[in-house]
Residue frames relative to the residue before (quaternion, step in Angstrom):
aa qw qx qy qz dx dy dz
X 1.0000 0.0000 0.0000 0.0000 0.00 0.00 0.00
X 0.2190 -0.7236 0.6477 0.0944 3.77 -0.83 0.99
X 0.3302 0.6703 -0.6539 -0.1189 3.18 -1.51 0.14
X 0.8115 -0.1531 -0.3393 0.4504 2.35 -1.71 1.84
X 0.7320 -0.2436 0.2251 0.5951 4.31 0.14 0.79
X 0.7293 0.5087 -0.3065 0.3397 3.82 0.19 -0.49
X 0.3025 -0.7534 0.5338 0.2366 4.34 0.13 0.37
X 0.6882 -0.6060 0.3503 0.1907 3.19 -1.05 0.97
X 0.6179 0.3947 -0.2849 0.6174 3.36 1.31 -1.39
X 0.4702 0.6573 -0.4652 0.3613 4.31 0.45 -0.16
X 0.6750 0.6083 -0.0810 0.4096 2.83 0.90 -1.92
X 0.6418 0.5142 -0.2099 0.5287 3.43 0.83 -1.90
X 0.6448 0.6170 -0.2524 0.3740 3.43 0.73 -1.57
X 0.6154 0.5608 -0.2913 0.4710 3.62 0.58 -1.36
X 0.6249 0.6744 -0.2964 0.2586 3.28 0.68 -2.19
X 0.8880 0.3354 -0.0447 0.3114 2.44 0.74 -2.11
X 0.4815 0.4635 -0.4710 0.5757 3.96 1.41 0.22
X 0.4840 0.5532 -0.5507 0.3956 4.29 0.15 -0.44
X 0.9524 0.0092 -0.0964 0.2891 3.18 0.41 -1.75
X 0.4046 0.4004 -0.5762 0.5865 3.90 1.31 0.83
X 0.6151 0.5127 -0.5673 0.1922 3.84 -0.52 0.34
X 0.5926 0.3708 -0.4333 0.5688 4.09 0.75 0.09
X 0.7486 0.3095 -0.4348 0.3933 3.73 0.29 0.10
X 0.5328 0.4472 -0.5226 0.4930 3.75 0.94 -0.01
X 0.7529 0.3110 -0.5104 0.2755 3.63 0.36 -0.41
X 0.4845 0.4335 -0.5655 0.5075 3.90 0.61 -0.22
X 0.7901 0.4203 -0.3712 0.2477 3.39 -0.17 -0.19
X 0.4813 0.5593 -0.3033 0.6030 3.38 1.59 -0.21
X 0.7051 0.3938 -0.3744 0.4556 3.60 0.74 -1.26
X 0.6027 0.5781 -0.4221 0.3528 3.81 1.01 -0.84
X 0.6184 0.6630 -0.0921 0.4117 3.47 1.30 -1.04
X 0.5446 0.4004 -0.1046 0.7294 3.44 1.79 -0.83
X 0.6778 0.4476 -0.3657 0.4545 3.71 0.45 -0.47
X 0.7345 0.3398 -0.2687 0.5223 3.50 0.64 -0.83
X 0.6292 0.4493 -0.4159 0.4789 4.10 0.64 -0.27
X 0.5037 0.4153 -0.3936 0.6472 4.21 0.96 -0.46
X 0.7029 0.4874 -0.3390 0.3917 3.71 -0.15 -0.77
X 0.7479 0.3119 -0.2357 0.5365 3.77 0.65 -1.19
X 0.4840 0.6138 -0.4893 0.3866 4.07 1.08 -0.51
X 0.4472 -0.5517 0.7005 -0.0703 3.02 -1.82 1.72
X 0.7043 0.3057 -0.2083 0.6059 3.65 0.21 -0.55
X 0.3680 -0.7119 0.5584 0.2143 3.25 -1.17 1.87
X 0.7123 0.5352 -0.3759 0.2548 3.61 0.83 -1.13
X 0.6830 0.4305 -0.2558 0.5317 3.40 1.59 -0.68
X 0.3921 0.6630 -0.3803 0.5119 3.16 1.08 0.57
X 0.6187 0.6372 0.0948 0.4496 3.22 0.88 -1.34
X 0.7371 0.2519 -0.1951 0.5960 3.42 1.34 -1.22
X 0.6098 0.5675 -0.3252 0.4476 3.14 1.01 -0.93
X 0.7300 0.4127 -0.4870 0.2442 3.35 1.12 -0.10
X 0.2673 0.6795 -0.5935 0.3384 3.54 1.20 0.26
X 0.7641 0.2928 -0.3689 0.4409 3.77 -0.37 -1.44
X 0.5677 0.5325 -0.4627 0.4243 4.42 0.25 -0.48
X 0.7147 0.4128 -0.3173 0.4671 3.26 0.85 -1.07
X 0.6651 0.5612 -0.3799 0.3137 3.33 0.65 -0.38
X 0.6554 0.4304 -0.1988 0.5879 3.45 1.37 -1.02
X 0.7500 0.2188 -0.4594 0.4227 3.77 0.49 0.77
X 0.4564 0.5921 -0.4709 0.4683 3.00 0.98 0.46
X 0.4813 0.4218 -0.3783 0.6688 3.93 1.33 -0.72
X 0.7268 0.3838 -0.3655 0.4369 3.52 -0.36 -0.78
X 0.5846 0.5116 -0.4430 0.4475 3.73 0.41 -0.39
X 0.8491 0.3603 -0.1461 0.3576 3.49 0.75 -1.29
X 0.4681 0.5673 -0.4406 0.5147 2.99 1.67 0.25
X 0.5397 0.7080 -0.2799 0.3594 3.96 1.00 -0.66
X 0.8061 0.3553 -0.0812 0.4662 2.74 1.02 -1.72
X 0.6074 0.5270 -0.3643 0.4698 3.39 1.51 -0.04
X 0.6080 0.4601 -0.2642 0.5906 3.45 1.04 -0.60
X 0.3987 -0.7968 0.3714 0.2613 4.13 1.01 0.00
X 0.4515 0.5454 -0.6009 0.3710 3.50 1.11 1.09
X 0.3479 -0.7443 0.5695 0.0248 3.46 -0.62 1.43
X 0.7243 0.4727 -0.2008 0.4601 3.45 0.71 -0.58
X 0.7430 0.3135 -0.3378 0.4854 3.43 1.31 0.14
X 0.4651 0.5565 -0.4605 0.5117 3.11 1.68 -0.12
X 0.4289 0.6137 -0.5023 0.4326 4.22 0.89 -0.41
X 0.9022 0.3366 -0.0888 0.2545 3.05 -0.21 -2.09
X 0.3901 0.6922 -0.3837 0.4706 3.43 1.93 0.42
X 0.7442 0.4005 -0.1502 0.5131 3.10 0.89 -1.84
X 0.4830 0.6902 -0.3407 0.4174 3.66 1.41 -0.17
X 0.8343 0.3707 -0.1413 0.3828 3.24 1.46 -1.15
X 0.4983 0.5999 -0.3363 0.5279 2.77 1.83 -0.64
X 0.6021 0.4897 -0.4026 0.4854 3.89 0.57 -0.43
X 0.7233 0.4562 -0.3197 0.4080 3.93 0.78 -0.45
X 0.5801 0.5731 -0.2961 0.4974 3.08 1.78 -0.49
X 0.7024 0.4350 -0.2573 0.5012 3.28 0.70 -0.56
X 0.6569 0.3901 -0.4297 0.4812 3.60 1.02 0.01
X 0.3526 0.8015 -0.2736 0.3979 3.17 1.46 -0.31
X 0.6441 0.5345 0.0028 0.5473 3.22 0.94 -1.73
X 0.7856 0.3168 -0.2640 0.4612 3.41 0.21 -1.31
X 0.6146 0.5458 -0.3343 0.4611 3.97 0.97 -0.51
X 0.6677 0.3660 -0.3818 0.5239 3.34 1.09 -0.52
X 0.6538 0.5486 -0.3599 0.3769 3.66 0.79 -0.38
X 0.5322 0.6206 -0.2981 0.4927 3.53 1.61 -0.44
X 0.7266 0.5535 -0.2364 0.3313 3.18 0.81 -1.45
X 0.7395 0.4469 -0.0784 0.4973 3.27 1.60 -1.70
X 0.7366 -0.1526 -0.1118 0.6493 3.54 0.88 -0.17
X 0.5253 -0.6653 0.5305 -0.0023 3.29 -0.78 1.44
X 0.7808 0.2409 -0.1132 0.5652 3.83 0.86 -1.06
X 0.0664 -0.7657 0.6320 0.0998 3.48 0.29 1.25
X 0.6241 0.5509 -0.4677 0.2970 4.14 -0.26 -0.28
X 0.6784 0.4890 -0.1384 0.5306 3.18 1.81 -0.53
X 0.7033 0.0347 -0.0032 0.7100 3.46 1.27 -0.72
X 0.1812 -0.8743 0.4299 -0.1336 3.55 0.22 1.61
X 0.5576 0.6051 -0.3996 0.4041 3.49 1.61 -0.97
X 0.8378 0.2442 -0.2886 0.3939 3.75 -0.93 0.89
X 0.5325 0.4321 -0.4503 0.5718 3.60 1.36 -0.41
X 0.5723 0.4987 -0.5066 0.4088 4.07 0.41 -0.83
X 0.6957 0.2953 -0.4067 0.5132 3.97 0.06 -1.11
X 0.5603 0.6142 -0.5123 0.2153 3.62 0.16 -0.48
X 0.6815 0.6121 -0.1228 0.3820 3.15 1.06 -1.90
X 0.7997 0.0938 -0.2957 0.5140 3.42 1.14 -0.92
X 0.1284 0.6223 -0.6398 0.4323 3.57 0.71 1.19
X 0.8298 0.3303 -0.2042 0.4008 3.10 -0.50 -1.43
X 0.4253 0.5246 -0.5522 0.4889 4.23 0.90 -0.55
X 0.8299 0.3593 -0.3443 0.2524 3.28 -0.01 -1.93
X 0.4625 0.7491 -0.3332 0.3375 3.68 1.25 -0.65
X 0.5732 0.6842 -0.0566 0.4472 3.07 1.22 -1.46
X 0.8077 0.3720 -0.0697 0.4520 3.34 0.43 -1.64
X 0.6276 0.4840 -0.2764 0.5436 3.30 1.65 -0.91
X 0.6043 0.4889 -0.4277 0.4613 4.00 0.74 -0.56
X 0.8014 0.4030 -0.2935 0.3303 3.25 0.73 -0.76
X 0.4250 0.6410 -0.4234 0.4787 3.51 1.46 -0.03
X 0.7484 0.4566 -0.2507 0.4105 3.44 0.76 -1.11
X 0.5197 0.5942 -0.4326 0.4356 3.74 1.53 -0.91
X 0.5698 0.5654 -0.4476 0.3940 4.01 0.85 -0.85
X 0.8449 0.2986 -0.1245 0.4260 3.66 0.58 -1.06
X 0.4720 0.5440 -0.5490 0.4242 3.86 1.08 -0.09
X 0.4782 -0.4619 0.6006 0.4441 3.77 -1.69 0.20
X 0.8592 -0.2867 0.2790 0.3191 3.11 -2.35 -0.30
X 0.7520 0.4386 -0.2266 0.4368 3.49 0.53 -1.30
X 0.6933 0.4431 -0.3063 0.4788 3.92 1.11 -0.69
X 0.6415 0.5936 -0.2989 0.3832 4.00 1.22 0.40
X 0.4147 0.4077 -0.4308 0.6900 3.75 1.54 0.50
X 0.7992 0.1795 -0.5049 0.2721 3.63 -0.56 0.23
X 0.4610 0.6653 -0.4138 0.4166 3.53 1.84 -0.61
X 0.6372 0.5129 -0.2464 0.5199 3.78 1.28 -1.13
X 0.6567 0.2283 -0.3942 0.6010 3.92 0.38 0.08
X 0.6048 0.4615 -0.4893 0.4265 3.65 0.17 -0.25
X 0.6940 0.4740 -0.3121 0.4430 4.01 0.70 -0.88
X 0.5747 0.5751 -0.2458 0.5278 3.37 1.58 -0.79
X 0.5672 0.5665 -0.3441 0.4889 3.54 0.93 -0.70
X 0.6838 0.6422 -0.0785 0.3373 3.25 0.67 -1.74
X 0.6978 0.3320 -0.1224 0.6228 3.36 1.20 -1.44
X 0.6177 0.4859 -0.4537 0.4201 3.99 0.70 -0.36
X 0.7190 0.3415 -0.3006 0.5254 3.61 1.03 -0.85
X 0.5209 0.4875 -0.5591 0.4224 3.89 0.77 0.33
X 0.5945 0.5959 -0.3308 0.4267 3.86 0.76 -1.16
X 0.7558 0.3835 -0.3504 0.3985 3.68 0.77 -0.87
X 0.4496 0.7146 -0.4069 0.3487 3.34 1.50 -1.10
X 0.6648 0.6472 -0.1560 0.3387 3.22 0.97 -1.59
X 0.6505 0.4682 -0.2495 0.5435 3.39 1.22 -1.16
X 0.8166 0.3172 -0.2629 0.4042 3.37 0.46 -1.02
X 0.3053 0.6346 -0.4753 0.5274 3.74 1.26 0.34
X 0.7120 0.0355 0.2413 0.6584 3.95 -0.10 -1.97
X 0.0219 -0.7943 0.6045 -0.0566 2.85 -0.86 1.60
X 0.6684 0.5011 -0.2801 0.4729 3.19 1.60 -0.14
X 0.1420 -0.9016 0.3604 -0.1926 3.37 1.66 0.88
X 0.1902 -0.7525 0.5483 0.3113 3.39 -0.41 0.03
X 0.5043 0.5966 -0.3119 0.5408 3.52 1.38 -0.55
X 0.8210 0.3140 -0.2653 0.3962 3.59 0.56 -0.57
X 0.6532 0.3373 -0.4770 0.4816 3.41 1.12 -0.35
X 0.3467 0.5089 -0.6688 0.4166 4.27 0.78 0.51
X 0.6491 0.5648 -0.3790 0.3408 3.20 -0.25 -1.63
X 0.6436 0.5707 -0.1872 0.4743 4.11 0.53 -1.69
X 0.8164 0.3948 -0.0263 0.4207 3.38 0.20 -1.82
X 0.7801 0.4320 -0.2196 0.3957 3.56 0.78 -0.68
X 0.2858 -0.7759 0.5329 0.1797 3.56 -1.02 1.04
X 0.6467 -0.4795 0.4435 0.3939 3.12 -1.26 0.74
X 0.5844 -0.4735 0.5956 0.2819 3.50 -1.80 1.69
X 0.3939 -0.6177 0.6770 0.0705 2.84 -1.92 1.51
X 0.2581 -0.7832 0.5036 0.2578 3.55 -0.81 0.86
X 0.6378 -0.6678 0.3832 -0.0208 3.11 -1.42 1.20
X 0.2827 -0.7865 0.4756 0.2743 3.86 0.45 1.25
Protein backbone atom coordinates (compact mmCIF):
# COMPACT_ATOMS: atom_id res chain seq x y z
CA UNK A 1 0.00 0.00 0.00
CA UNK A 2 1.54 3.54 -0.99
CA UNK A 3 0.52 6.70 0.18
CA UNK A 4 1.20 9.48 -1.72
CA UNK A 5 4.97 7.69 -3.08
CA UNK A 6 6.00 6.89 0.56
CA UNK A 7 5.16 2.85 1.94
CA UNK A 8 3.41 2.40 4.93
CA UNK A 9 6.05 0.24 6.76
CA UNK A 10 8.56 3.68 5.94
CA UNK A 11 6.11 5.72 7.46
CA UNK A 12 5.40 3.22 10.51
CA UNK A 13 9.23 2.89 10.49
CA UNK A 14 10.02 6.71 10.80
CA UNK A 15 7.00 6.85 13.42
CA UNK A 16 8.47 4.45 15.18
CA UNK A 17 12.42 5.81 15.66
CA UNK A 18 10.89 9.78 16.37
CA UNK A 19 9.09 8.26 19.17
CA UNK A 20 11.19 5.10 20.95
CA UNK A 21 14.45 7.15 20.40
CA UNK A 22 14.74 9.49 23.82
CA UNK A 23 13.93 6.46 25.87
CA UNK A 24 16.49 4.00 24.33
CA UNK A 25 18.98 6.63 24.95
CA UNK A 26 18.43 7.11 28.83
CA UNK A 27 18.28 3.71 28.73
CA UNK A 28 21.46 2.89 26.96
CA UNK A 29 23.11 5.73 29.02
CA UNK A 30 21.56 3.90 32.26
CA UNK A 31 23.05 0.66 30.80
CA UNK A 32 26.61 2.27 30.14
CA UNK A 33 26.46 3.83 33.57
CA UNK A 34 26.18 0.71 35.45
CA UNK A 35 28.82 -1.46 33.08
CA UNK A 36 31.71 1.75 33.54
CA UNK A 37 30.57 1.71 37.15
CA UNK A 38 30.92 -2.24 37.78
CA UNK A 39 34.38 -2.30 35.34
CA UNK A 40 37.56 -3.61 37.22
CA UNK A 41 39.90 -2.79 34.47
CA UNK A 42 40.95 1.00 34.59
CA UNK A 43 41.93 0.91 30.84
CA UNK A 44 38.55 -0.60 29.92
CA UNK A 45 37.09 1.55 32.09
CA UNK A 46 38.47 4.38 30.36
CA UNK A 47 37.28 3.17 26.88
CA UNK A 48 34.02 2.58 27.74
CA UNK A 49 34.21 5.96 28.76
CA UNK A 50 34.13 7.39 25.30
CA UNK A 51 30.57 5.67 24.38
CA UNK A 52 29.02 7.03 28.34
CA UNK A 53 30.48 10.13 27.43
CA UNK A 54 28.88 10.19 24.41
CA UNK A 55 25.30 9.46 25.63
CA UNK A 56 25.42 12.30 28.27
CA UNK A 57 26.56 14.56 26.32
CA UNK A 58 23.27 13.70 23.86
CA UNK A 59 21.37 13.68 26.94
CA UNK A 60 22.84 16.98 28.01
CA UNK A 61 21.69 18.44 24.70
CA UNK A 62 18.54 17.06 24.73
CA UNK A 63 17.94 18.97 28.35
CA UNK A 64 19.05 21.97 27.25
CA UNK A 65 16.87 21.93 24.26
CA UNK A 66 13.77 20.99 25.97
CA UNK A 67 14.95 23.88 28.86
CA UNK A 68 15.63 21.70 31.93
CA UNK A 69 18.94 23.28 32.88
CA UNK A 70 19.29 21.54 35.98
CA UNK A 71 19.51 18.18 34.52
CA UNK A 72 21.65 19.11 31.86
CA UNK A 73 24.08 20.38 35.22
CA UNK A 74 23.77 17.16 37.03
CA UNK A 75 24.76 15.19 33.75
CA UNK A 76 27.81 17.22 33.18
CA UNK A 77 28.14 16.85 37.08
CA UNK A 78 28.43 13.17 36.52
CA UNK A 79 30.26 12.86 33.69
CA UNK A 80 33.09 14.94 35.52
CA UNK A 81 32.97 12.16 38.44
CA UNK A 82 33.22 9.63 35.90
CA UNK A 83 36.10 10.73 34.47
CA UNK A 84 37.79 11.23 37.78
CA UNK A 85 36.67 7.98 38.44
CA UNK A 86 38.70 6.65 35.56
CA UNK A 87 41.71 8.65 36.12
CA UNK A 88 42.04 7.18 39.96
CA UNK A 89 41.62 3.89 38.69
CA UNK A 90 44.23 4.55 36.06
CA UNK A 91 46.66 5.93 38.79
CA UNK A 92 46.16 3.15 41.01
CA UNK A 93 46.71 0.39 38.13
CA UNK A 94 49.47 1.78 36.19
CA UNK A 95 51.04 4.61 37.94
CA UNK A 96 53.69 5.33 34.94
CA UNK A 97 51.45 6.50 32.24
CA UNK A 98 54.49 7.58 29.62
CA UNK A 99 55.27 3.98 29.86
CA UNK A 100 51.90 2.33 29.81
CA UNK A 101 49.80 5.13 28.08
CA UNK A 102 46.77 2.85 26.94
CA UNK A 103 43.74 4.51 28.86
CA UNK A 104 45.36 7.81 30.06
CA UNK A 105 45.46 8.74 25.98
CA UNK A 106 41.40 8.10 25.71
CA UNK A 107 41.21 9.67 29.01
CA UNK A 108 42.94 12.93 28.01
CA UNK A 109 40.86 13.38 24.97
CA UNK A 110 37.71 12.50 26.94
CA UNK A 111 38.19 15.06 29.20
CA UNK A 112 39.20 17.88 26.03
CA UNK A 113 35.86 16.70 24.62
CA UNK A 114 34.20 17.15 28.16
CA UNK A 115 35.61 20.47 28.28
CA UNK A 116 34.48 21.73 24.93
CA UNK A 117 31.00 20.32 25.55
CA UNK A 118 30.58 22.20 29.17
CA UNK A 119 31.56 25.07 27.59
CA UNK A 120 29.17 24.99 24.63
CA UNK A 121 26.46 24.64 27.12
CA UNK A 122 27.97 27.61 29.57
CA UNK A 123 27.00 29.98 26.26
CA UNK A 124 23.32 28.89 26.59
CA UNK A 125 22.59 28.01 30.43
CA UNK A 126 20.92 31.28 32.32
CA UNK A 127 22.81 33.14 35.20
CA UNK A 128 22.24 31.00 38.24
CA UNK A 129 23.04 27.46 36.27
CA UNK A 130 26.85 28.92 35.26
CA UNK A 131 29.02 28.73 38.71
CA UNK A 132 28.63 25.08 38.95
CA UNK A 133 29.08 24.49 35.00
CA UNK A 134 32.42 26.81 35.80
CA UNK A 135 33.87 24.51 38.64
CA UNK A 136 32.82 21.51 36.83
CA UNK A 137 34.95 22.87 33.52
CA UNK A 138 37.61 23.80 36.06
CA UNK A 139 37.54 20.34 37.46
CA UNK A 140 37.77 18.96 33.99
CA UNK A 141 40.69 21.17 32.79
CA UNK A 142 42.79 20.62 36.24
CA UNK A 143 42.55 16.82 35.65
CA UNK A 144 43.28 17.31 31.77
CA UNK A 145 46.62 19.52 32.65
CA UNK A 146 47.80 16.65 34.95
CA UNK A 147 46.85 13.90 32.48
CA UNK A 148 49.19 15.88 30.39
CA UNK A 149 52.07 15.84 32.84
CA UNK A 150 51.88 12.36 33.51
CA UNK A 151 51.50 11.41 29.68
CA UNK A 152 55.09 13.84 28.79
CA UNK A 153 56.83 14.36 31.63
CA UNK A 154 59.82 15.49 30.03
CA UNK A 155 57.86 18.47 28.57
CA UNK A 156 59.62 21.38 28.16
CA UNK A 157 56.68 23.29 29.70
CA UNK A 158 56.92 21.13 32.66
CA UNK A 159 60.43 21.00 33.50
CA UNK A 160 60.05 25.35 33.25
CA UNK A 161 57.16 25.22 35.39
CA UNK A 162 59.63 22.59 38.04
CA UNK A 163 62.92 24.48 37.42
CA UNK A 164 61.91 28.04 37.45
CA UNK A 165 61.85 30.52 40.39
CA UNK A 166 59.44 32.92 40.90
CA UNK A 167 60.28 36.57 38.83
CA UNK A 168 62.26 38.85 41.04
CA UNK A 169 60.58 42.19 41.31
CA UNK A 170 62.30 45.03 39.88
CA UNK A 171 63.00 48.53 41.87
Amino acid sequence: MKARGTTLGTVCGLALVLFAGPPCVAGQQADLQTRFDRESNAVRKAKLLEKLGQSQFEAVRQAEKAGDNSAAGLTLEKYRDNVRAAFEALKKQHPNAEKQPNGYRQLEIQARKGIREIGESLLVAPEPFKPPLEIVREDLAAMDDELLKLLFPNRPLNKKAANTPPPEKQP
